[in-house]
C-alpha positions as CSV (number, residue, x, y, z in Angstrom):
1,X,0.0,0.0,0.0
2,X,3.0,2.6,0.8
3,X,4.3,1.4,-2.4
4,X,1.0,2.1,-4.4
5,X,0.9,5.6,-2.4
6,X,3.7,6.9,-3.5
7,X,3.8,5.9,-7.7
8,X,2.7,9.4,-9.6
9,X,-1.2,9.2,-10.5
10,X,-2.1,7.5,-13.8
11,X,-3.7,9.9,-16.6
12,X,-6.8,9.3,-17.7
13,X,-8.2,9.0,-21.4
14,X,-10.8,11.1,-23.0
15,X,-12.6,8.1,-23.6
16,X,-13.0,7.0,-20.5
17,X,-13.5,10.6,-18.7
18,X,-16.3,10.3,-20.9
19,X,-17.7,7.4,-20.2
20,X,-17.3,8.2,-16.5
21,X,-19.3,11.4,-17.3
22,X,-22.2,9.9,-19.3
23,X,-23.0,8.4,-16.0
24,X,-22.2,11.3,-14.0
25,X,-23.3,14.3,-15.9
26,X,-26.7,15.6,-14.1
27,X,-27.6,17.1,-17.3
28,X,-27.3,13.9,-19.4
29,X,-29.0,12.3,-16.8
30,X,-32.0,14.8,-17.5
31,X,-31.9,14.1,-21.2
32,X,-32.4,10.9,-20.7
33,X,-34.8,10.6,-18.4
34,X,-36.7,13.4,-20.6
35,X,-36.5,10.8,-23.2
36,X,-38.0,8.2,-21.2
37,X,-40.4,10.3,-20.7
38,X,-41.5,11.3,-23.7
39,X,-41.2,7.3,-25.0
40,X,-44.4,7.2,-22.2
41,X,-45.9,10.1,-23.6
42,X,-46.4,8.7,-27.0
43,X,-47.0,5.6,-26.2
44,X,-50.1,6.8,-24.9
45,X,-51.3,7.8,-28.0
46,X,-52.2,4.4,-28.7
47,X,-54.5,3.7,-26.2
48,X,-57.0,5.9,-28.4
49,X,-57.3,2.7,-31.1
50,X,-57.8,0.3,-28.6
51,X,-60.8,-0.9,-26.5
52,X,-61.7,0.3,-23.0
53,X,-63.1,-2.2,-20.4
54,X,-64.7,-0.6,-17.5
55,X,-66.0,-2.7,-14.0
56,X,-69.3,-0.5,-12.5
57,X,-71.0,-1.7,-9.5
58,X,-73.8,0.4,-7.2
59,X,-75.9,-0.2,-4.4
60,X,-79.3,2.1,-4.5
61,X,-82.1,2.9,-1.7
62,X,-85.1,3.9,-3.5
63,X,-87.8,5.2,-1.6
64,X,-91.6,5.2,-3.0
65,X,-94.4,7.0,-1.6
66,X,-97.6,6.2,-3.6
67,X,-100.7,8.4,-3.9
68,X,-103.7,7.8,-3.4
69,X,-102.6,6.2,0.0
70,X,-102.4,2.1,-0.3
71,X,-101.0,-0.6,2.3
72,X,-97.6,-0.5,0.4
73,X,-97.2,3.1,0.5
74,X,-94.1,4.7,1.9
75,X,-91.9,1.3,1.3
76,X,-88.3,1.6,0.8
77,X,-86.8,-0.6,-2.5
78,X,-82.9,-1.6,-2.3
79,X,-81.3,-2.0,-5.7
80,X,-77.9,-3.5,-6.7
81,X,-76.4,-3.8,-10.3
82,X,-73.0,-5.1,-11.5
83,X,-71.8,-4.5,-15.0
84,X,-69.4,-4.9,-17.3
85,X,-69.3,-2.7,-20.6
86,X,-66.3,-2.6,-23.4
87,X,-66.5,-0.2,-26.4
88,X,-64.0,-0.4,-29.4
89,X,-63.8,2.6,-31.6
90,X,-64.6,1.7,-35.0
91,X,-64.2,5.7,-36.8
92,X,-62.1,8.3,-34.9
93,X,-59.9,10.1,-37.5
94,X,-58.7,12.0,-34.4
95,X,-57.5,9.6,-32.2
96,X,-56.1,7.5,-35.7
97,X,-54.1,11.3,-36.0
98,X,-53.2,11.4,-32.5
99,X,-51.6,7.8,-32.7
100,X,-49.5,8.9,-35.6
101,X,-48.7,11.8,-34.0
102,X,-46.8,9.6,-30.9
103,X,-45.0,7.8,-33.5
104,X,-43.3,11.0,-34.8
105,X,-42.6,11.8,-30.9
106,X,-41.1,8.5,-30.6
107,X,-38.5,9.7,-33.4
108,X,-38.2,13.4,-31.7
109,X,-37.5,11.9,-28.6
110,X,-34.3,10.4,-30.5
111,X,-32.9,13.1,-31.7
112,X,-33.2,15.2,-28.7
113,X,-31.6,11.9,-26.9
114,X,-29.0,12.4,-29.8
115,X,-28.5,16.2,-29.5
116,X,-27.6,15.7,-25.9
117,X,-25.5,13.1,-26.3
118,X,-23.3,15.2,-28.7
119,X,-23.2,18.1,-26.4
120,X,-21.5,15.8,-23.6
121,X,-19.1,14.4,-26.1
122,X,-18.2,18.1,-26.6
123,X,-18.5,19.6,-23.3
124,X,-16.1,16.4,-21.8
125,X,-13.9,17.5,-24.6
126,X,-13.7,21.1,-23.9
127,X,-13.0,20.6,-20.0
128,X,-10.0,17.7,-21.1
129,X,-8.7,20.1,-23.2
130,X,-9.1,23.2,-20.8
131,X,-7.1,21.6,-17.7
132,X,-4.4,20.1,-20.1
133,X,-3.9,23.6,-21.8
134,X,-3.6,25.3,-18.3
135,X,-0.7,22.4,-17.4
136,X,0.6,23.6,-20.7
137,X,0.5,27.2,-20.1
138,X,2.3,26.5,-16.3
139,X,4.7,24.1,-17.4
140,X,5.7,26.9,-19.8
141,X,5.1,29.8,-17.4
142,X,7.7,28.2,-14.8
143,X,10.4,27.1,-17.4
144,X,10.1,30.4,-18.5
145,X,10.6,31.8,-14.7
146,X,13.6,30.0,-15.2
147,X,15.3,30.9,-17.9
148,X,14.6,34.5,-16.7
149,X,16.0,33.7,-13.3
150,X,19.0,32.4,-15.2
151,X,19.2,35.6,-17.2
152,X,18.8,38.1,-13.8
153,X,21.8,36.1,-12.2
154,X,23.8,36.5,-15.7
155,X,22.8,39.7,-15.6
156,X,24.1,40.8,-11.7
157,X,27.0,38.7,-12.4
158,X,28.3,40.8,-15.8
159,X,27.1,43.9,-13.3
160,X,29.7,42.4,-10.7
161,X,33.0,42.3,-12.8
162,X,31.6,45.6,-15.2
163,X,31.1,44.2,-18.3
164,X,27.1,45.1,-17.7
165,X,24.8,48.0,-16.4
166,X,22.5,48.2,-13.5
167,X,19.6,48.2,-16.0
168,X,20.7,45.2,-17.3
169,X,19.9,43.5,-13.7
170,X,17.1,45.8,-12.9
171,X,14.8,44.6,-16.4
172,X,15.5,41.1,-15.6
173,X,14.6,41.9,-12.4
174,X,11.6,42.9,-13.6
175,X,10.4,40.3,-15.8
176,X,11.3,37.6,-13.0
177,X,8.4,39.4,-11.1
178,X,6.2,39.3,-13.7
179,X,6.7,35.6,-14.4
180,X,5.9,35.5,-10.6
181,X,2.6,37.2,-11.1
182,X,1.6,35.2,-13.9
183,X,3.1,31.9,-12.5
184,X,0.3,32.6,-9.7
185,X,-2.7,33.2,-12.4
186,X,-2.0,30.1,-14.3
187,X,-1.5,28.2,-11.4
188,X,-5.3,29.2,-10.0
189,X,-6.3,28.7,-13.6
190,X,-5.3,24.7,-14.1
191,X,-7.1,24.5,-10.3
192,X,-10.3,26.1,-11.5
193,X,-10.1,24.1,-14.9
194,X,-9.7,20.9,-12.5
195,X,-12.7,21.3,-10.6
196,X,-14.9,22.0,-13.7
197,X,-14.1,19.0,-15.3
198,X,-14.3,16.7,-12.0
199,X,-17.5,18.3,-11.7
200,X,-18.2,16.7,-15.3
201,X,-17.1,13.3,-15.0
202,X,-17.7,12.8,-11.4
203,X,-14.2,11.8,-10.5
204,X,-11.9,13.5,-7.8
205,X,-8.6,14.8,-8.9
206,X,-8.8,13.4,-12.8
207,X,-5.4,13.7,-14.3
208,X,-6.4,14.0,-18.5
209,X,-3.2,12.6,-20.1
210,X,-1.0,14.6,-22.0
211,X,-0.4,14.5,-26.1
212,X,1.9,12.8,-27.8
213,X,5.1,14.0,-29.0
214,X,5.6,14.8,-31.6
215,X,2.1,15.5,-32.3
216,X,-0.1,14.3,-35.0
217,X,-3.0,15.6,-35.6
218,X,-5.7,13.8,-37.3
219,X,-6.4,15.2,-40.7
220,X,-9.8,16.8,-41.4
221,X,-11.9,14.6,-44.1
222,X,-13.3,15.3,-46.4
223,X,-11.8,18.4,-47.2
224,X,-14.5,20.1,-48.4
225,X,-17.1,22.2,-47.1
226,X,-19.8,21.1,-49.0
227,X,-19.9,17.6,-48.4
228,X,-19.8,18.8,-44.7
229,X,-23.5,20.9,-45.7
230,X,-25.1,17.9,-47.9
231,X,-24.0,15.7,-45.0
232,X,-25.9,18.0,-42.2
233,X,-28.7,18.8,-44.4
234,X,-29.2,15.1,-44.6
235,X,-29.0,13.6,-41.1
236,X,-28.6,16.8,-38.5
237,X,-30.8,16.2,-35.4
238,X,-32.2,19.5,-35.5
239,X,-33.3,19.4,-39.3
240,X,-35.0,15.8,-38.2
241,X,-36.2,17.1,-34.9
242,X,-38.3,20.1,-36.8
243,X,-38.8,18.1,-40.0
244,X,-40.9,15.5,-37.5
245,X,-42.1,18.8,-35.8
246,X,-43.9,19.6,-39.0
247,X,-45.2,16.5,-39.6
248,X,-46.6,16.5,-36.2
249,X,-48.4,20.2,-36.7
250,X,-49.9,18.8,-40.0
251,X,-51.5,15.4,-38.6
252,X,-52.6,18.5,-35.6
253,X,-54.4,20.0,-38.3
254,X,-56.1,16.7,-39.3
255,X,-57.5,16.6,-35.7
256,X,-59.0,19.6,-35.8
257,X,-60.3,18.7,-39.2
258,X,-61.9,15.8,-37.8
259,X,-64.2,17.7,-35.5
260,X,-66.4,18.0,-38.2
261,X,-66.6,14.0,-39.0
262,X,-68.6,11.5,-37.2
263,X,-67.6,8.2,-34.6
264,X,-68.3,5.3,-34.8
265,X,-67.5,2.8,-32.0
266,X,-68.8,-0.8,-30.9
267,X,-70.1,-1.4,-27.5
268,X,-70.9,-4.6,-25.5
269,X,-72.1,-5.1,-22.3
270,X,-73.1,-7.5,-19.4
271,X,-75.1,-6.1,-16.2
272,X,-76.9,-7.6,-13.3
273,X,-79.5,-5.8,-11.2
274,X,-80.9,-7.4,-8.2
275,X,-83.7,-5.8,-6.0
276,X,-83.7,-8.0,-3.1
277,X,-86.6,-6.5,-1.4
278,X,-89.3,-8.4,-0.1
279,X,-93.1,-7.1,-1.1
280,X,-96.4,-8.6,-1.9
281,X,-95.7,-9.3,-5.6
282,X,-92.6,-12.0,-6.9
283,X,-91.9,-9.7,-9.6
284,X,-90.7,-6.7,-7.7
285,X,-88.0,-9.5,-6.1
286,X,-86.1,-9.6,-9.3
287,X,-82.6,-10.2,-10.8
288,X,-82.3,-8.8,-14.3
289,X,-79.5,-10.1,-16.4
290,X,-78.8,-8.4,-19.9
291,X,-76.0,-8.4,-22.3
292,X,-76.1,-5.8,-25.2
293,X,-74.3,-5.5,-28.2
294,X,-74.3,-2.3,-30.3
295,X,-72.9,0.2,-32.8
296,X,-73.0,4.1,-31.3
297,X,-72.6,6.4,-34.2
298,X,-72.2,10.5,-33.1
299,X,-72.1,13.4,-36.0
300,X,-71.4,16.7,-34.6
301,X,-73.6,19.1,-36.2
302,X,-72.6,22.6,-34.5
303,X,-70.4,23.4,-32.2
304,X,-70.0,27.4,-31.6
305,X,-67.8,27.7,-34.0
306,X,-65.2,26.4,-32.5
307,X,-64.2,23.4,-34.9
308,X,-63.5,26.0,-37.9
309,X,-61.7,28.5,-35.3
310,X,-59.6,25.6,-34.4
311,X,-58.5,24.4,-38.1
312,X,-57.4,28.5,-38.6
313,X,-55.6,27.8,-35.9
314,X,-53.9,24.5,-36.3
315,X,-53.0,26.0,-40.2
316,X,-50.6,28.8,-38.5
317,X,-49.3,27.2,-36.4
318,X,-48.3,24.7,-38.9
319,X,-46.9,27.8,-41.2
320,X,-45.0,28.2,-38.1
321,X,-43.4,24.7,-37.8
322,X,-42.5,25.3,-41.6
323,X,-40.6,28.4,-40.7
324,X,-38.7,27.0,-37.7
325,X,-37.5,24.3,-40.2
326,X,-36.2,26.5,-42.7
327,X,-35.0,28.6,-40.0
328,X,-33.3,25.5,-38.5
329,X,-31.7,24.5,-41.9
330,X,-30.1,27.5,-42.3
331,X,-28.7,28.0,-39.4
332,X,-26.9,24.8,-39.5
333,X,-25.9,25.1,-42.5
334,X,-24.3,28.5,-41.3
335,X,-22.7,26.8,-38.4
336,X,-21.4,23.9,-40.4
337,X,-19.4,26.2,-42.7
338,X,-18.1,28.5,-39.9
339,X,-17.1,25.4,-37.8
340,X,-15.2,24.3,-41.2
341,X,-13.6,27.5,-42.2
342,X,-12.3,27.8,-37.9
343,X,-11.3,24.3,-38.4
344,X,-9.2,25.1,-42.0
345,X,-7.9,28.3,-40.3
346,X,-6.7,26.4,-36.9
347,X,-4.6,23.4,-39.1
348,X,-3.1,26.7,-40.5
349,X,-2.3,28.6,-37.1
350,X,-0.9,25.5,-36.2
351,X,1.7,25.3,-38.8
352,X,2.5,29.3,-38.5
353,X,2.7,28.3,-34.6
354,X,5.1,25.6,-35.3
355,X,7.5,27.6,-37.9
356,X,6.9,30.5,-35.5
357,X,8.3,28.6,-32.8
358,X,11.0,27.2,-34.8
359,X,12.3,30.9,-35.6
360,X,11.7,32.1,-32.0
361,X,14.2,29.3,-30.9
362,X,16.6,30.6,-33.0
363,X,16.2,34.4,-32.6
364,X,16.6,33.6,-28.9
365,X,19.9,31.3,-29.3
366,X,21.1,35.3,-31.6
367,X,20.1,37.0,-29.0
368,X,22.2,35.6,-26.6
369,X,25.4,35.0,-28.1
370,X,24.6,39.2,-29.3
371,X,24.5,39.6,-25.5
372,X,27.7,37.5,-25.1
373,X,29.5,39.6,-27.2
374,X,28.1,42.9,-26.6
375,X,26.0,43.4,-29.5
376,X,22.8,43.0,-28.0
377,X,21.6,44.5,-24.5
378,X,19.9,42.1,-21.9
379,X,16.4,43.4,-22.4
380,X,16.9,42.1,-25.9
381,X,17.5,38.6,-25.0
382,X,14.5,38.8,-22.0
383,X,12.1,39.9,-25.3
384,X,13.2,36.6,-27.4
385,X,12.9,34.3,-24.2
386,X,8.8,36.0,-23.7
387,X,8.2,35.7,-27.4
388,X,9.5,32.0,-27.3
389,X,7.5,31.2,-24.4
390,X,4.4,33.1,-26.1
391,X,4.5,31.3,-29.1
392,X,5.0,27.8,-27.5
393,X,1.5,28.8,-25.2
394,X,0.0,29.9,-28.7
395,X,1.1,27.0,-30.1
396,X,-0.4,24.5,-27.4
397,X,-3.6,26.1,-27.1
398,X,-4.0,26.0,-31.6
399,X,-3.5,22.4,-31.3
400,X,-6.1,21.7,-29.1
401,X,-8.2,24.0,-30.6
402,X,-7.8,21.7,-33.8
403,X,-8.6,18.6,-32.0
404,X,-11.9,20.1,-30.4
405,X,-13.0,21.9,-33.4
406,X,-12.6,18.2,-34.9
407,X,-15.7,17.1,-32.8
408,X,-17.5,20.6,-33.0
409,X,-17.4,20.2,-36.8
410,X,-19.2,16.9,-36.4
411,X,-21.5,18.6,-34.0
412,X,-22.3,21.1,-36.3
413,X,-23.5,19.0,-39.3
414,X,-24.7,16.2,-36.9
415,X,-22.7,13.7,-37.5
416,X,-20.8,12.9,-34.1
417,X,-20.7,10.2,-32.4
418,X,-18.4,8.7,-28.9
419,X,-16.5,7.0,-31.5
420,X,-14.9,10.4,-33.0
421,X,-13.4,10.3,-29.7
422,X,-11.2,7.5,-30.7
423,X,-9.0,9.5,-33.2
424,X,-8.3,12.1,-30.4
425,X,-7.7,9.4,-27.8
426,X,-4.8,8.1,-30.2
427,X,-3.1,11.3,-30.3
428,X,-2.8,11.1,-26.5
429,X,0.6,9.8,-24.6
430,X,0.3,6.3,-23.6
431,X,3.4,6.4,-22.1
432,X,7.1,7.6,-22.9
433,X,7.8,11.3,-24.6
434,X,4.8,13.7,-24.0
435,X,3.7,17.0,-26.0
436,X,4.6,19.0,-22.9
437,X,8.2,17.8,-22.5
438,X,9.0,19.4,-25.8
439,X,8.4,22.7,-24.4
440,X,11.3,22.6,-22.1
441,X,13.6,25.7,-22.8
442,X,17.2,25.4,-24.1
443,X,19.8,25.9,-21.6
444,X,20.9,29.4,-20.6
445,X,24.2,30.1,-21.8
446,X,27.4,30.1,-19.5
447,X,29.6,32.1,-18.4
448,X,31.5,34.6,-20.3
């Protein structure tokens, strides 16, 4: 156990931070139990096709006072019955409308179920990504606090046998403390980024593991934008969710429609009625048994006006639906070619970022030999180390940018799935080199 206590904490992967978060996450949770829910809902909609089977039973005191007066008037008559009566609807073009109606929720309750299940695949991501990019930017902030701290004792050692200035000494001075301050930011950053994705997943102190190096990043396909718009036009949640939303207003305006047509239903029936009470005559104690069988038609033949009233208003509000579709359309198809064009423009940053970093290393390795030989002053060489360290945090934060804008491309045209996690989860260190250990600064140069 001592052992086990003291070996360094094992990362996690993204996959299963999300799985630990589909089963966590209070909002999923919600989702689904909404979708449960509304499975119920329509499933009630079926209950209009089929028969209806009710058990009555009573127990009566009936009391007779006869005129003119007789020896039997002002008796009391007790009366139980027992029934049991079923009716089948045979015509109801409303309730035929409402069934088909729960069918379509059945299929709304889906994509809503899918919707959600996107936006945890998403939000998992962004938290993952979040805490690694804050080790990122500390890991970088303290190598950078010291290479400065390297550079302020260079700097108060050329001071000490004259071949410097006090300024020299005093700017490094300087930028030390304000690699302090922002070591102390980034540090309450990765702790706030920590909590928010424990909060996610429902796991205490999750350790997402690092990328790879050298980093690969998976390469977008297919490259073009408009197989990315067919592709959301044609299977987006949304698009299905208010598609099915109009097909639900128009079998709404069939119902209303239908006020105006007749029912038909079949009945059949078995009651009892026993009057127990004794009197002069046998046939007042009785036990009548009957069993019917019928057909009960109903044609509605004014109503206020309120069957055509309700048709008007079934008809806008299915011009509505139509509208929210289109709407609904458009706007992914906006998102999906934003999301696209950020995801084209990222790959890019990333490869500026990487060439970028590449010519800060070297501007920095100038900049002190210029300092070495008196060419350059020390507030030169404290300018290339920020812009190194600037770039490498710029760097970090584009490639993870790329790798969620990955999945938020999917989301957009409504194709993502758990499984698009699996290309991300290979760019992740399983063990050995990690994305982070690349950072690590060159060495500060030596004495003169």
């Amino acid at each position: 156990m001592l052992f086990m206590a003291v070996l360094p904490a094992r990362g996690q992967s993204l996959i299963e931070l999300y799985e630990s978060a589909r089963g966590y996450d209070a909002t999923f949770q919600a989702a689904r139990a909404q979708h449960d829910a509304a499975l119920a809902r329509a499933a009630q909609s079926r209950a209009g096709l089929l028969p209806t089977v009710g058990l009555s039973a009573g127990v009566a005191h009936t009391r007779q006072d006869i005129s003119p007066e007789t020896a039997s008037s002002g008796r009391g008559v007790n009366t139980k019955n027992v029934g049991i009566n079923a009716t089948q609807p045979l015509y109801r073009p409303a309730n035929l409308a409402s069934y088909e109606q729960g069918k379509r929720q059945v299929d709304i309750a889906h994509a809503q179920l899918t919707i959600a299940e996107q936006d945890l695949v998403v939000r998992v991501a962004q938290a993952y990504f979040d805490v690694l990019a804050s080790q990122d930017s500390l890991a970088l902030v303290r190598a950078q606090k010291v290479a400065v701290a390297e550079q302020l004792a260079f700097a108060k050692r050329n001071f000490q046998v004259g071949t410097a200035t006090i300024t020299d000494s005093r700017e490094a001075q300087a930028r030390y403390d304000l690699v302090i301050a922002q070591e102390i930011a980034a540090e309450n950053d990765l702790q706030v980024k920590k909590i928010a994705l424990d909060q996610l997943v429902g796991r205490p102190s999750s350790v997402p593991t690092p990328l790879a190096a050298p980093v690969v990043l998976p390469a977008l396909v297919p490259n073009d934008i408009e197989q990315w718009v067919v592709q959301a036009d044609a299977g987006h949640p949304s698009i299905l969710q208010a598609q099915l939303g109009l097909d639900v207003a128009g079998l709404e305006v069939r119902k209303a429609k239908a006020g105006h047509r007749p029912t038909v239903d079949a009945t059949l029936g078995y009651n009892i009625t026993h009057n127990p009470q004794s009197t002069t005559t046998s046939a007042e104690r009785s036990r009548i048994k009957a069993t019917s069988v019928g057909v009960v038609l109903n044609l509605p033949l004014f109503a206020g006006y309120a069957t055509e009233n309700r048709v008007k208003e079934t008809l806008a509000l299915e011009d509505q639906t139509r509208s929210v579709l289109e709407a609904t359309r458009r706007s992914v198809s906006q998102a999906t070619r934003a999301a696209f064009l950020g995801q084209v423009s990222g790959a890019g940053q990333v490869k500026a970022l990487e060439a970028a970093e590449a010519s800060s290393q070297v501007a920095l390795d100038a900049n002190r030999m210029s300092y070495q030989v008196g060419v350059r002053i020390n507030i030169d060489v404290l300018n290339a180390q920020t812009q190194l360290f600037q770039t490498k945090r710029d760097l970090a934060v584009a490639r993870y940018g790329v790798l969620l804008g990955n999945l938020k491309l999917r989301q957009a045209n409504g194709t993502l799935a758990p499984e698009d996690l699996l290309a991300i989860n290979a760019t992740l260190a399983t063990n050995g080199r990690t994305a982070v250990d690349s950072t690590a600064p060159v060495a500060a140069p030596g004495r003169r």
